[in-house]
MDTraj code that builds the backbone (N, CA, C; nanometers):
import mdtraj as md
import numpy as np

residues = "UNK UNK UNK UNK UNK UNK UNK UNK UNK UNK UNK UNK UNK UNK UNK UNK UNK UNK UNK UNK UNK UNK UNK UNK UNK UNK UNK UNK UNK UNK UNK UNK UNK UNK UNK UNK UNK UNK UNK UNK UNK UNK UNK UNK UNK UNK UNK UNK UNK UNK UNK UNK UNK UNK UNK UNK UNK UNK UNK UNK UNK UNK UNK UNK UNK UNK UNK UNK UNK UNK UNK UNK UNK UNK UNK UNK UNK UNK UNK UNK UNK UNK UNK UNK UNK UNK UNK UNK UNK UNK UNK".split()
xyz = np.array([
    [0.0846, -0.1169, 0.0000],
    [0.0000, 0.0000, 0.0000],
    [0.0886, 0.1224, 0.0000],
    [0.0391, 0.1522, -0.0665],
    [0.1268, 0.3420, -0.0761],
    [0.0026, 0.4432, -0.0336],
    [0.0631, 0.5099, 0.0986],
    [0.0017, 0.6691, 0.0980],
    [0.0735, 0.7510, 0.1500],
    [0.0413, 0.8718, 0.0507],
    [0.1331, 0.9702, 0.0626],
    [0.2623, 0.9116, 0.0405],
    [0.3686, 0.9021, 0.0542],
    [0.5216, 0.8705, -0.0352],
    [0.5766, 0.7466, 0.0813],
    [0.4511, 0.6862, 0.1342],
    [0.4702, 0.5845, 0.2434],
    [0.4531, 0.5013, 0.1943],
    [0.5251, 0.3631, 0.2019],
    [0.5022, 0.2607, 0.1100],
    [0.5110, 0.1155, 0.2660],
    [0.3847, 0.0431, 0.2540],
    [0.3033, -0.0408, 0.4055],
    [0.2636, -0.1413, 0.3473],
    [0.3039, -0.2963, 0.4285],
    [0.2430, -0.4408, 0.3968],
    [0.1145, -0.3965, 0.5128],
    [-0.0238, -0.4394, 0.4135],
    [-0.1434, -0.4894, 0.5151],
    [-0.1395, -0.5933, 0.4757],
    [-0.1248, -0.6790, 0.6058],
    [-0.1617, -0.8770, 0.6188],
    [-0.3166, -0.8933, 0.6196],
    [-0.3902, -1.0319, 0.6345],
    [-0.4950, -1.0365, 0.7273],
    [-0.5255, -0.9790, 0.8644],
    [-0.5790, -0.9303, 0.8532],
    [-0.6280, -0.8552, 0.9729],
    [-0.6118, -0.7157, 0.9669],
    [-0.5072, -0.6454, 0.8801],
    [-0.4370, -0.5306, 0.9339],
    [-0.5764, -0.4404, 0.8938],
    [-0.5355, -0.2371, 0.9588],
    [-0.5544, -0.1516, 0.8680],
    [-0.5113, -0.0952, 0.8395],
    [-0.5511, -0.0271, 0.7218],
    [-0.4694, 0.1330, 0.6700],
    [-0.5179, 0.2319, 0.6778],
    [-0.5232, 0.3427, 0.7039],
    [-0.5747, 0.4676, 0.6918],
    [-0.5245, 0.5595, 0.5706],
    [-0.6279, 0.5778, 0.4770],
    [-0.6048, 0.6776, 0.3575],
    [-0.6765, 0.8098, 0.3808],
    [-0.5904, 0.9065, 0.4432],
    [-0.6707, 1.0224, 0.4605],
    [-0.7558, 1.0805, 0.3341],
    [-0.8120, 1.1901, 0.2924],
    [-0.8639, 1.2244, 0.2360],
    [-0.7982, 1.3309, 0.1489],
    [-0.7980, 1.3371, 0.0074],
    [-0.6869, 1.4221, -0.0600],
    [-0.5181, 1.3695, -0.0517],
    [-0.4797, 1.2577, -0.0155],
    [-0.3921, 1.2433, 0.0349],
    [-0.3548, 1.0914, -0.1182],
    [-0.2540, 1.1135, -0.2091],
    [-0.2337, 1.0221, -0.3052],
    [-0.1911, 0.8737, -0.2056],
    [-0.3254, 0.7515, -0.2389],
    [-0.2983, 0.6241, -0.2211],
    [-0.2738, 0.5375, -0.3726],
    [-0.2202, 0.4347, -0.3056],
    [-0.2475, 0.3309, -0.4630],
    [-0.2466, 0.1722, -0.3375],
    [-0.3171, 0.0919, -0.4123],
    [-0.3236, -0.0043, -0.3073],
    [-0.2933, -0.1545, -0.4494],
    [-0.2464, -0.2878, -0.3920],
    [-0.1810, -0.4020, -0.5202],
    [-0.2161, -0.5072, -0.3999],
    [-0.2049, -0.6201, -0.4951],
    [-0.2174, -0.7308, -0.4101],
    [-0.0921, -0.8304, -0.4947],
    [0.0198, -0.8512, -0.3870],
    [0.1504, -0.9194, -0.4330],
    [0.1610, -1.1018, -0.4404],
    [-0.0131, -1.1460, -0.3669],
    [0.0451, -1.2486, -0.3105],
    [-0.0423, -1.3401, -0.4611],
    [0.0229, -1.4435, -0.4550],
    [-0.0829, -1.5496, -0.6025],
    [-0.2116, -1.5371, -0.5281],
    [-0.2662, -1.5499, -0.4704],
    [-0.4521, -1.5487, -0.4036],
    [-0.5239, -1.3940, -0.4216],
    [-0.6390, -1.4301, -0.4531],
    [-0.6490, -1.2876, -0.4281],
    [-0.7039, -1.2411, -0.3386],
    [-0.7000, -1.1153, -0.2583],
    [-0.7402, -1.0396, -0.1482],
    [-0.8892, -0.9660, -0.1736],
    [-0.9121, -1.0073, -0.0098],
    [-1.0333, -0.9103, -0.0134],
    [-1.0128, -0.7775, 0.1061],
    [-1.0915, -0.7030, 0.0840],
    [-1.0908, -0.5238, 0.1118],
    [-1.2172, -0.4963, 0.1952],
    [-1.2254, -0.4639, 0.2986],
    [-1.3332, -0.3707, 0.3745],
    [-1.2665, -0.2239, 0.3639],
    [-1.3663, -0.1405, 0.2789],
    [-1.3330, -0.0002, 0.2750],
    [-1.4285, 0.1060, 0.3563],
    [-1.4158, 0.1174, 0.4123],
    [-1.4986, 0.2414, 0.4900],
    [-1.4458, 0.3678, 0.4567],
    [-1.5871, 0.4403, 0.3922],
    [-1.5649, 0.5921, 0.3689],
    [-1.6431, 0.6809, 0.4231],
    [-1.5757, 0.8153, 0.4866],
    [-1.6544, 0.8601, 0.5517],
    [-1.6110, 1.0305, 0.5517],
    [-1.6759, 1.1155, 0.5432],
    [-1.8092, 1.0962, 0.5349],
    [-1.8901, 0.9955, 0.4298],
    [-2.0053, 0.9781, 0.4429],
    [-2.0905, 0.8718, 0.3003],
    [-2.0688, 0.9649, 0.1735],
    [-2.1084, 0.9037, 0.0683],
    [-2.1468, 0.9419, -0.0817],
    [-2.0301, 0.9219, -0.1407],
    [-1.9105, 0.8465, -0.1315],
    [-1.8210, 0.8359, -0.2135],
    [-1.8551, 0.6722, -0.2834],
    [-1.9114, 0.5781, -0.1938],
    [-1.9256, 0.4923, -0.2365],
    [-2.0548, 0.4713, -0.3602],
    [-2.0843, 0.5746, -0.4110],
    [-2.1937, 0.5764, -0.4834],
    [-2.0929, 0.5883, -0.5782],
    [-1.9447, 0.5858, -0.6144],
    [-1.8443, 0.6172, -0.7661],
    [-1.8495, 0.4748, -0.7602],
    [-1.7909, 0.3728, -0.6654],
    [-1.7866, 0.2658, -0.6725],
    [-1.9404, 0.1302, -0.7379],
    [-2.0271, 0.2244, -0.6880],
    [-2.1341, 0.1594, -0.7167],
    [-2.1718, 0.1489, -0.9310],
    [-2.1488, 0.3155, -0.9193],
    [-2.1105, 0.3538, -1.0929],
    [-2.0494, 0.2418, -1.1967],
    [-1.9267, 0.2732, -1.1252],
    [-1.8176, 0.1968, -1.2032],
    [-1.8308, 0.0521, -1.2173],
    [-1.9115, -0.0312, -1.1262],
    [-1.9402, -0.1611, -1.1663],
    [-2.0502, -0.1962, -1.2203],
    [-2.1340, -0.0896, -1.2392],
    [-2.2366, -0.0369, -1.3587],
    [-2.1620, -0.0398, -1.4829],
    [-2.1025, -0.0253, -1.5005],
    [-1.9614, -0.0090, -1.6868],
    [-2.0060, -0.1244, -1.7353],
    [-2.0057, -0.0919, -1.8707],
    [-1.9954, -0.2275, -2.0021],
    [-1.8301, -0.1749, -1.9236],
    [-1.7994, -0.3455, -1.9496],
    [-1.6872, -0.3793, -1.9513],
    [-1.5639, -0.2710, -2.0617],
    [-1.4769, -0.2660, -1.9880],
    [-1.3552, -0.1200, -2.0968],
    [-1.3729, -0.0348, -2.1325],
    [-1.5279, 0.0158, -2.0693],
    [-1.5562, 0.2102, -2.0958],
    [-1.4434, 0.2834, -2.0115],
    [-1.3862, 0.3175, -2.0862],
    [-1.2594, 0.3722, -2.0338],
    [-1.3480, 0.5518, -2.0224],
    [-1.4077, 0.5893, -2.0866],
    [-1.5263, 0.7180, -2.1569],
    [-1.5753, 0.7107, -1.9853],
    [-1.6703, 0.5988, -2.0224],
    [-1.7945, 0.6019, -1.8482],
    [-1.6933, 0.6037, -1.7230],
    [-1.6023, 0.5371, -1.7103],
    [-1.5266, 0.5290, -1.6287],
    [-1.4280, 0.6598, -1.6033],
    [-1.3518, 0.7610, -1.6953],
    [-1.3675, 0.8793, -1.6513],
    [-1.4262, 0.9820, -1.6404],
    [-1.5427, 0.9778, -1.6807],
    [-1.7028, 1.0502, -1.6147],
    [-1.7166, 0.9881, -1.4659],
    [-1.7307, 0.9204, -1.4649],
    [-1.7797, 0.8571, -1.2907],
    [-1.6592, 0.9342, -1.1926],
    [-1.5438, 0.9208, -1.2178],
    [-1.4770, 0.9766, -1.1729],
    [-1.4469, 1.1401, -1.1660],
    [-1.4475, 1.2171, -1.2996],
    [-1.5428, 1.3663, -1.2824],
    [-1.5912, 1.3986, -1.1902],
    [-1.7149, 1.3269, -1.2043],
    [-1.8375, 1.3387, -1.1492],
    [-1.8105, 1.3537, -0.9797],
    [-1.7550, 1.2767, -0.9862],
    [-1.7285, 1.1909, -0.8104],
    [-1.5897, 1.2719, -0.7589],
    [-1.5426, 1.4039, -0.8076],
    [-1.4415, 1.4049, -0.8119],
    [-1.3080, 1.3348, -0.7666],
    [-1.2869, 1.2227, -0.7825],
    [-1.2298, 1.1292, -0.8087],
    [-1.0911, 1.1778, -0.9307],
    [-0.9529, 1.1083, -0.8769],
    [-0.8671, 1.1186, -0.9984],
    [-0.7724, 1.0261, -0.9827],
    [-0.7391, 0.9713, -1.1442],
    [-0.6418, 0.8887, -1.1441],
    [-0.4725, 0.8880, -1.1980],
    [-0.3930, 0.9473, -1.1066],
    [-0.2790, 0.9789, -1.1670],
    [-0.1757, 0.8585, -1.2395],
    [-0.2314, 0.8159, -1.3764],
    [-0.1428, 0.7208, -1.4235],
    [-0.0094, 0.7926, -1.4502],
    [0.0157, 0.8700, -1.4976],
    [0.0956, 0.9273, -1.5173],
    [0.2296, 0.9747, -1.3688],
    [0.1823, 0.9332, -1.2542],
    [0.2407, 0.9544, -1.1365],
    [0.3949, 0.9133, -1.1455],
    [0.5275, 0.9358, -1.0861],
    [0.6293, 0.8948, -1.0934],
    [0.6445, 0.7514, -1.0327],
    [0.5180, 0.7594, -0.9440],
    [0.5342, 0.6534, -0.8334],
    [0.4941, 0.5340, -0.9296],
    [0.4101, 0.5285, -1.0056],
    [0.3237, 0.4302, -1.0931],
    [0.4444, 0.2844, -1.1665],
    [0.5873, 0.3565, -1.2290],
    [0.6478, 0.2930, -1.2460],
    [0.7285, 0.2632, -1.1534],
    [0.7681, 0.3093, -1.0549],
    [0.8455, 0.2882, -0.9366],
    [0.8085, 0.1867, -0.8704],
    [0.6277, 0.0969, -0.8594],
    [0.6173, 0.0441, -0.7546],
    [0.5553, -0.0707, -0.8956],
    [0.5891, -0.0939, -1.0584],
    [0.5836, -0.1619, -1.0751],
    [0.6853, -0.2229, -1.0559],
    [0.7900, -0.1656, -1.0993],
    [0.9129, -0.2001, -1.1035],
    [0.9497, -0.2991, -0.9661],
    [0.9435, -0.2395, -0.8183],
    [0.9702, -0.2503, -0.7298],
    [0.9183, -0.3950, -0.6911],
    [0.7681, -0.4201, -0.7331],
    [0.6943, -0.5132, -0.6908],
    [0.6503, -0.6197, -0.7538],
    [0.7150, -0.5692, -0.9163],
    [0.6744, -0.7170, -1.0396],
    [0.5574, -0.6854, -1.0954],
    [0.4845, -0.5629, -1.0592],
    [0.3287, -0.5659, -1.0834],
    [0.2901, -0.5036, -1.2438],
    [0.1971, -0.5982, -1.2957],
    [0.1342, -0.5455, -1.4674],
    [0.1189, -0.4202, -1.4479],
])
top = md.Topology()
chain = top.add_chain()
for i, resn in enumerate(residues, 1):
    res = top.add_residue(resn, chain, resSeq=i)
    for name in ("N", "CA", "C"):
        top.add_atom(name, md.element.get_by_symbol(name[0]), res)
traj = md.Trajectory(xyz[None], top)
């Protein structure tokens, strides 16, 4: 997990705290895949999440509208993006 220029293993059980405005990126390293309890708060953010699994599959279009909308942003372009593929093996 990366937040803010902090880079954190969550195991089973753990948490993380992603403040708000604050750049996260979150991966899963292990062959299984992981599951996520996200709590957001205040409410109404989880209504982007609700959106986005509304998508025909690869609306890349709907998918940055939802995010617009939700002001929501995705920095692919981040320095960190190749840094923590690199770092971690990750597609």
């Amino acid at each position: 997990m990366l937040v803010g220029e902090e880079i954190s293993h969550a195991g089973p059980g753990c948490w993380v705290l992603k403040p708000r405005d604050v750049v996260h990126a979150m991966w899963n390293r292990g062959e299984q895949g992981a599951r996520i309890l996200e709590l957001l708060t205040p409410a109404g953010s989880e209504a982007w999440f609700e959106e986005i699994l509304a998508l025909e599959e690869g609306s890349q279009a709907g998918f940055e509208n939802a995010c617009r909308r939700h002001g929501l942003a995705f920095h692919r372009d981040s320095p960190w993006t190749a840094e923590l593929r690199r770092r971690f093996n990750l597609k």
